[in-house]
SETOR-663828 format. One line per 10 residues: number of its first residue (from 1); for each residue x, y, z of C-alpha. Coordinates in Angstrom, 2 decimals. Layout:
BEGIN
NUM> X/Y/Z ~ ...
This chain:
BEGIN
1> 168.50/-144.19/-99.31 ~ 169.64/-145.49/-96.37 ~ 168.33/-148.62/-94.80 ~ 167.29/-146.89/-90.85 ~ 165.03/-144.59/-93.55 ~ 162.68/-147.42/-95.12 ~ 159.62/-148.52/-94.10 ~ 158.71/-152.28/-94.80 ~ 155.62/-152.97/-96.65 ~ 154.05/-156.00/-98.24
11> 153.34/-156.06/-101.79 ~ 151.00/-157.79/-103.45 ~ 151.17/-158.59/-107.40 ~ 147.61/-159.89/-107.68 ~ 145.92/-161.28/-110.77 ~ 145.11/-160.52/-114.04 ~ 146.43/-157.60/-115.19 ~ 147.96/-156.71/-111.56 ~ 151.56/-157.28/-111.88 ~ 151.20/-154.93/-114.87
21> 150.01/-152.13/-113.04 ~ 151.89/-153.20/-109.84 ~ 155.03/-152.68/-112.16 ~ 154.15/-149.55/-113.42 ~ 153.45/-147.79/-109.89 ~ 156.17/-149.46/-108.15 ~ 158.46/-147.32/-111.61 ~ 156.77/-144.67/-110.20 ~ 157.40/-144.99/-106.57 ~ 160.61/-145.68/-107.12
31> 161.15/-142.53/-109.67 ~ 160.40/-140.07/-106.41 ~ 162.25/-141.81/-104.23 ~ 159.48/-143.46/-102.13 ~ 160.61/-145.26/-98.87 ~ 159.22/-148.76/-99.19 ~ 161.24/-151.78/-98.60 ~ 158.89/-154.47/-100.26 ~ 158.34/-157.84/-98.94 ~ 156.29/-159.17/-102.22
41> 153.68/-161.53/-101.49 ~ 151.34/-164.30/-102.97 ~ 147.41/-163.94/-103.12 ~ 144.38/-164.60/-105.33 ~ 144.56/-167.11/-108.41 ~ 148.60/-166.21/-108.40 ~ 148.80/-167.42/-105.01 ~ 146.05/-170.83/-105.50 ~ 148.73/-171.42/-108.09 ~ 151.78/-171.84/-106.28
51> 150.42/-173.05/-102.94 ~ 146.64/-173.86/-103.20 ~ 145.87/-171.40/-100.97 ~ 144.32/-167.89/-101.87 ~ 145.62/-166.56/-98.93 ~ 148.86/-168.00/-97.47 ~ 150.20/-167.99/-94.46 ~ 153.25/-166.40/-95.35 ~ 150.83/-163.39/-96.33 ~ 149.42/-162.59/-93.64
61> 152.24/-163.32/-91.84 ~ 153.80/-160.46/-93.56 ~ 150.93/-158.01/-93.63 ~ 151.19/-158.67/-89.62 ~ 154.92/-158.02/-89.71 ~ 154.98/-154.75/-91.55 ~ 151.69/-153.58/-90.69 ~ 151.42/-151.84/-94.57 ~ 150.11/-153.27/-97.81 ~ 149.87/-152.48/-101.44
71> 147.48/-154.90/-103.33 ~ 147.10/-155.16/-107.08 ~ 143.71/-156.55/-107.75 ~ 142.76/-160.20/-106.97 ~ 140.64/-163.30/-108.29 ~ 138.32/-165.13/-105.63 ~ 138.48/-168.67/-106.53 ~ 135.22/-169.76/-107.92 ~ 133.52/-172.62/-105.54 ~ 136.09/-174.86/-103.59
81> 134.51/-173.21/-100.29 ~ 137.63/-170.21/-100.37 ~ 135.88/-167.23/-98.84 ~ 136.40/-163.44/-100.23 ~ 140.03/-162.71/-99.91 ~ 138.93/-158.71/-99.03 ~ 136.65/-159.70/-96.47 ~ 139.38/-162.16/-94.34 ~ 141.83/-159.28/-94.58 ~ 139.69/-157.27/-92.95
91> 138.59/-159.78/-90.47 ~ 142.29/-161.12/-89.75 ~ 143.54/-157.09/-89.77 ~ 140.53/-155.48/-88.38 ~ 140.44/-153.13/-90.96 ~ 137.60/-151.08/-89.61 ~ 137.70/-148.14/-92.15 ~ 137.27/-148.35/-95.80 ~ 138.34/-145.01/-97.04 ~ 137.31/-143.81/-101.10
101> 138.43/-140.52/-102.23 ~ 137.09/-139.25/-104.71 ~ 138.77/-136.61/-107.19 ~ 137.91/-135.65/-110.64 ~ 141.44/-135.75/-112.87 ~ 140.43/-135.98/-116.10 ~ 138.89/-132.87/-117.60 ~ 136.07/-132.13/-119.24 ~ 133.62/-134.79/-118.15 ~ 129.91/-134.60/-116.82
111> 130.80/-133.43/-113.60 ~ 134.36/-131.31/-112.96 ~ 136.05/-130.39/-109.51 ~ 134.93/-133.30/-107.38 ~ 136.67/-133.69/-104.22 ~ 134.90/-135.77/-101.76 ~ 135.52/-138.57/-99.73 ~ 133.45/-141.82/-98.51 ~ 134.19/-143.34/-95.18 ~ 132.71/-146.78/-94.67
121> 132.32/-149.14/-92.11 ~ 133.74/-152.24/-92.75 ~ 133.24/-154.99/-90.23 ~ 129.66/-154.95/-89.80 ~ 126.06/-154.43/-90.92 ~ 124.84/-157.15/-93.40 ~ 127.89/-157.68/-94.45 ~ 128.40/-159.94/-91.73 ~ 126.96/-162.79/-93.60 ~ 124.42/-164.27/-91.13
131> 121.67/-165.73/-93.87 ~ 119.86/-169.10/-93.45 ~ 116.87/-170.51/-95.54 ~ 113.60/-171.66/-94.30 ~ 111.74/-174.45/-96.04 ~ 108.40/-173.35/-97.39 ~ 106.51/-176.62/-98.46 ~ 108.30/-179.18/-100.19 ~ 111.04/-176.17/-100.62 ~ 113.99/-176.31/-98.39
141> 114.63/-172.95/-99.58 ~ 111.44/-170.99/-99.93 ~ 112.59/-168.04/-97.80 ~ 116.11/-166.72/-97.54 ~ 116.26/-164.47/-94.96 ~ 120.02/-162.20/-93.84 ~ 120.49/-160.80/-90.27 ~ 123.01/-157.61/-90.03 ~ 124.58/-156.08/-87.29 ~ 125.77/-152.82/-85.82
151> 127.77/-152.33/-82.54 ~ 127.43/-149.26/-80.66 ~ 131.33/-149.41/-80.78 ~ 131.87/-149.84/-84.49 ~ 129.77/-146.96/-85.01 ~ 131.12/-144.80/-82.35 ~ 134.77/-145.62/-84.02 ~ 133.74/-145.36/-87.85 ~ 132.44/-141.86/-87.07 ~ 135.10/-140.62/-84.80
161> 137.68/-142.00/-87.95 ~ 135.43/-139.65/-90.47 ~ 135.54/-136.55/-88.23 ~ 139.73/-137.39/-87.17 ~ 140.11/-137.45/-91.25 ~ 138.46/-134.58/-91.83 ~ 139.94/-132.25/-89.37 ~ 143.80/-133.61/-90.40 ~ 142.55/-132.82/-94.33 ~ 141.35/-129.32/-93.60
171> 137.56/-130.77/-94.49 ~ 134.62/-128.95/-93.40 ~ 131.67/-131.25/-93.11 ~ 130.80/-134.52/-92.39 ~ 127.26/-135.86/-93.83 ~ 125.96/-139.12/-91.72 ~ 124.32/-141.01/-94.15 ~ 121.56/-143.78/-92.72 ~ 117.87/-145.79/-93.16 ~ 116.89/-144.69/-89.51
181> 113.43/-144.10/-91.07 ~ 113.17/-147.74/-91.68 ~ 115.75/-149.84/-90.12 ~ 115.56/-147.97/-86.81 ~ 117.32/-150.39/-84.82 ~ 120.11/-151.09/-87.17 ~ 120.81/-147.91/-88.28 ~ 119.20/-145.42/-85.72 ~ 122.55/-146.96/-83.59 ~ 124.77/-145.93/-86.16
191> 122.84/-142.35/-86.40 ~ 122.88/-141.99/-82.25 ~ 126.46/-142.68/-82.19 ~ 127.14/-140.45/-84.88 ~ 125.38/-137.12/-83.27 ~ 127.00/-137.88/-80.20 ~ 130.10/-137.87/-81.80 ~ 129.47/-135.01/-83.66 ~ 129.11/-133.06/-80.57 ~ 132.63/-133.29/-79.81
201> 133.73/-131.52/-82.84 ~ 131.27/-128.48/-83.11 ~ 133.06/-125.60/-84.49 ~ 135.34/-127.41/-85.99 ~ 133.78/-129.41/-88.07 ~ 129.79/-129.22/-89.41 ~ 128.03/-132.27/-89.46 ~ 124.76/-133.04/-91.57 ~ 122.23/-135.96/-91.98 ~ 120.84/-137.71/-95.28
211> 119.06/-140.81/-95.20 ~ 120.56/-142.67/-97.99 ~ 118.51/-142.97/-100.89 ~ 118.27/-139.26/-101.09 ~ 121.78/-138.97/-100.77 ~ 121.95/-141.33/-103.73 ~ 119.92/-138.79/-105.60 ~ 121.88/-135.76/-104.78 ~ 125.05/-137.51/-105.74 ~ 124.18/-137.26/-109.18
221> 122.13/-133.71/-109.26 ~ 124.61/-131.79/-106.88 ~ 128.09/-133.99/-105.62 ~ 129.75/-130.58/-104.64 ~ 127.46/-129.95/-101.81 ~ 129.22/-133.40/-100.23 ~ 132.72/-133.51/-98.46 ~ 133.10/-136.22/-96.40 ~ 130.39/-138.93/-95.90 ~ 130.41/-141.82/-93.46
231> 127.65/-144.56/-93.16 ~ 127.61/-148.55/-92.63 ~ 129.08/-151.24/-94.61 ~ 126.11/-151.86/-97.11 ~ 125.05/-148.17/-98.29 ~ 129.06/-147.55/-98.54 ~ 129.85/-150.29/-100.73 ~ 126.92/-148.64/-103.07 ~ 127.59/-145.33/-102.45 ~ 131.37/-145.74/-103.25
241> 131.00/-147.40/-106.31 ~ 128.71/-144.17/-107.23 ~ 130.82/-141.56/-106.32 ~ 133.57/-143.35/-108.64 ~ 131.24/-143.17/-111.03 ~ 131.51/-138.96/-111.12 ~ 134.81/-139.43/-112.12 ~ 135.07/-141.74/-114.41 ~ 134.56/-145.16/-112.95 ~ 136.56/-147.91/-111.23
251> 139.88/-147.21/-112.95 ~ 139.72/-144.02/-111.04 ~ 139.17/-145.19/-108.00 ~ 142.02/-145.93/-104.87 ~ 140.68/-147.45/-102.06 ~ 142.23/-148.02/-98.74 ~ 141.18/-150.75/-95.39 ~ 142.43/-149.04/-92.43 ~ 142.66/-150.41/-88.88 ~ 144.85/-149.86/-85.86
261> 147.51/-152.24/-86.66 ~ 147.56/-152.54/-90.39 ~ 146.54/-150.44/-93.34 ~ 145.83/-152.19/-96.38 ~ 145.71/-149.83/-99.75 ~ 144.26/-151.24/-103.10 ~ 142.74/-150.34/-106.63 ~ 139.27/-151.48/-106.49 ~ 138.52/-152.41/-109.98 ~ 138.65/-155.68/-110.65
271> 141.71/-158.31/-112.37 ~ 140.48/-158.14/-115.75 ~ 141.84/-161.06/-116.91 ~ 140.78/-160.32/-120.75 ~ 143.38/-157.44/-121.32 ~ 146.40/-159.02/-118.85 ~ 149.44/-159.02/-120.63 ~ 148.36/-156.88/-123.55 ~ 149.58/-153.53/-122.18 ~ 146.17/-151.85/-122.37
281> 145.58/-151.58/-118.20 ~ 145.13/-148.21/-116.74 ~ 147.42/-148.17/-113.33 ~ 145.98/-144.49/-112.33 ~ 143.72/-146.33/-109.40 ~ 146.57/-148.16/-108.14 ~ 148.78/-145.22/-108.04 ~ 146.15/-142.88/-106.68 ~ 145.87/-145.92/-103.52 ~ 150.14/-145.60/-103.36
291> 149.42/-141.62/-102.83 ~ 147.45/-142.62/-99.92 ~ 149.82/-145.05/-98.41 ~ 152.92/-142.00/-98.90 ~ 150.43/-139.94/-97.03 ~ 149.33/-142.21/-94.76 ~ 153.05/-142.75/-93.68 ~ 153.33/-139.12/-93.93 ~ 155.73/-138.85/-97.46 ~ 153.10/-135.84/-98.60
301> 155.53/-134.49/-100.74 ~ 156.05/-137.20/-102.68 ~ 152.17/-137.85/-103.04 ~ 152.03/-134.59/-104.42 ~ 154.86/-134.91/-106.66 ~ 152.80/-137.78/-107.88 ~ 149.58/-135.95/-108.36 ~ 151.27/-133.04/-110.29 ~ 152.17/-135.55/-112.73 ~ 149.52/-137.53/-113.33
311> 147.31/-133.81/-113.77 ~ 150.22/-133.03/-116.07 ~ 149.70/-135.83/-118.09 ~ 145.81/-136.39/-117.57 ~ 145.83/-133.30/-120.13 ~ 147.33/-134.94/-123.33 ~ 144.83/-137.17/-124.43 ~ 147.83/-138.60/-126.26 ~ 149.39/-139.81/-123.62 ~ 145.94/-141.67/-121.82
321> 145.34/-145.31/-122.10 ~ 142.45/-146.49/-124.12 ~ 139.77/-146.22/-121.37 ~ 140.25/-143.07/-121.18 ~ 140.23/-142.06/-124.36 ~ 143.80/-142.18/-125.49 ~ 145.71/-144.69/-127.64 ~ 149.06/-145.39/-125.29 ~ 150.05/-148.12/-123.69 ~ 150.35/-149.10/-119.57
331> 153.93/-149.02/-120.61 ~ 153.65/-145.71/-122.36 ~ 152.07/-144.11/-119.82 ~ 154.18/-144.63/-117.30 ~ 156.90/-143.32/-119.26 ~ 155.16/-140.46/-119.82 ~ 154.34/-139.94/-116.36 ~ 157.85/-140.07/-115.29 ~ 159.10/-137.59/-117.66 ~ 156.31/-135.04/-115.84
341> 157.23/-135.64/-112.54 ~ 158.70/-132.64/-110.73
C-alpha cells in the first residue's frame, strides 16, 4: 500500500492483557489490508512505568496529531492524585459522543438478533465531578452532596449526533431517554433540546420518549423494540453497560469517544491483569471498536470483511476462547479468524 493511501493513527497497547489483544487485532487489520499507519503510544500503568506519567505528553501530542486512536484497555493508578485517564481524553479531545453498539454474535443465548445502539453524552451531567462535603456536628463529612450539569448546547449536539448516526446507518428511530419527571431542570433541558431536534428530522426518522428506569425495564423484557437511544452521561454509562449485557457482557462490547477533532475507539472491559500473558483474553471487543474506526474512516468493506469472519467463526464453539465457552487460545483464535476471512 502506498504511503499517500494511509491514514495515521495512534495506538495504544494499554495494560494488562492489552498488548495481547492489541496484537491480535492489529494481525487482523493487517490481514485485510487496513490503512493505518500507527504511531504506538504509552498510557495507563505501561505508561506510569516508563515515564511516571499515566498520560504523557507525547500521547496526547499524538492523538492531537492524527486525530484517530485505538486503545487497548488501561489501569488508573490507584491514589497518587492521577485522575481517570478516559475522562482527560475526553476533556483534552472533547470527545462529546460516546457511541455503544450493540450486536448479538454469538448464537443461541437469552436474547438473539440484537442490533441497537446507545449514544451518550459525555462531557456533562454528574459526571462533571462537582461534590463537596458539609460538616454535620463534629463530622466534617456528614453530608456529601454532587452538583451535575447540562448545557442547552451539549444536549442540542448529543441529539443532533444520534439522529446524524441514525440516518447515515439506515436506522429508524431514536428513543430520548430522561428523569424529566424528577430532575426537571437537569434533564427536562436535555428532553427540550431533544424534541426540538427531533423536529428537524420528521419523516425521516421517528423519535420516542422513555424516562429511564422504564427503559431499564424494557431492556430486559423487549430490547428489539429499541434502535438507537441517546440520553446524558449518567443513565448512559448504566444503560450501556446493560445493553452489553444482552449480548454477552463486556468482552462484547466496542466502544467509541467521538468529537470534532479526534475520535478515540476502545474495548471497554477492563485490563484484567489476572489472565495477562496467559493467552486466555478474548480480543472480539477490541476488534468490534477497529470495525468502527474502518467505518468511521469510511474502509466499510473491510469492516465487513471483518464481521463475516468473526460470525464465521463465532459458530464453532471450538474455535471460542474460554469466556465464551470454547477452549482456544487469544492466539488460536486469531488464527482461526484469519483463515475465515473473505
Amino acid at each position: 500500500m502506498s504511503a499517500e493511501k494511509t491514514i495515521p493513527a495512534t495506538l495504544i497497547p494499554g495494560d494488562g492483557i492489552g498488548p495481547e489483544i492489541m496484537d491480535s487485532v492489529t494481525e487482523i487489520l493487517d490481514a485485510v489490508g487496513a490503512p493505518f499507519a500507527w504511531d504506538k503510544q504509552l498510557a495507563g500503568m505501561a505508561a506510569v512505568d516508563a515515564t511516571g506519567n499515566p498520560l504523557p505528553p507525547q500521547t496526547i501530542d499524538s492523538i492531537r496529531r492524527t486525530g484517530l486512536a485505538l486503545k487497548s484497555p488501561l489501569t488508573t493508578p490507584v491514589g497518587g492524585g492521577f485522575k481517570s485517564i478516559n475522562v482527560t481524553l475526553r476533556q483534552e479531545f472533547g470527545l462529546y459522543a460516546n457511541l455503544r453498539p450493540t450486536r448479538t454474535f454469538v448464537p443461541g443465548g437469552r436474547f438473539d438478533k440484537i442490533d441497537l445502539v446507545l449514544v451518550r453524552e459525555n462531557l456533562e451531567g454528574y459526571y462533571a465531578a462537582m461534590e463537596s462535603y458539609i460538616p454535620v456536628g463534629d463530622d466534617p463529612h456528614g453530608i456529601a452532596t454532587g452538583a451535575g450539569y447540562n448545557s442547552r448546547a451539549e444536549c442540542n449536539r448529543i441529539v443532533r449526533f444520534a439522529f446524524e448516526y441514525a440516518v447515515k446507518h439506515g436506522r429508524k428511530k431514536v428513543t430520548l431517554v430522561h428523569k424529566a419527571n424528577i430532575l426537571k431542570l437537569l434533564t427536562g433541558l436535555f428532553l427540550e433540546e431533544g424534541r426540538k431536534v427531533a423536529k428537524e428530522y420528521e419523516g425521516r426518522v421517528e423519535c420516542n420518549e422513555r424516562i429511564v428506569d422504564a427503559c431499564a425495564m424494557q431492556l430486559v423484557i423487549d430490547p428489539w423494540q429499541y434502535d438507537v437511544i441517546v440520553t446524558t452521561n449518567l443513565f448512559g454509562d448504566i444503560l450501556s453497560d446493560l445493553t452489553a449485557g444482552l449480548v454477552g457482557g463486556l468482552g462484547m462490547a466496542p466502544g467509541a469517544n467521538i468529537g470534532e477533532k479526534a475520535a478515540v475507539f476502545e474495548a471497554v472491559h477492563g485490563s484484567a491483569p489476572d489472565i495477562a500473558g496467559k493467552n486466555l483474553a478474548n480480543p472480539l471487543a477490541l476488534l468490534l471498536a477497529a470495525n468502527m474506526m474502518l467505518e468511521h474512516i469510511g474502509r466499510d468493506d473491510l469492516s465487513k470483511r471483518i464481521e463475516s469472519g468473526i460470525r464465521a467463526v463465532i459458530t464453532k464453539p471450538e474455535l471460542l476462547t474460554r469466556d465464551l465457552g470454547g477452549k482456544s487460545g487469544t492466539r488460536e483464535f486469531t488464527a482461526a479468524l484469519k483463515q475465515h476471512l473473505v
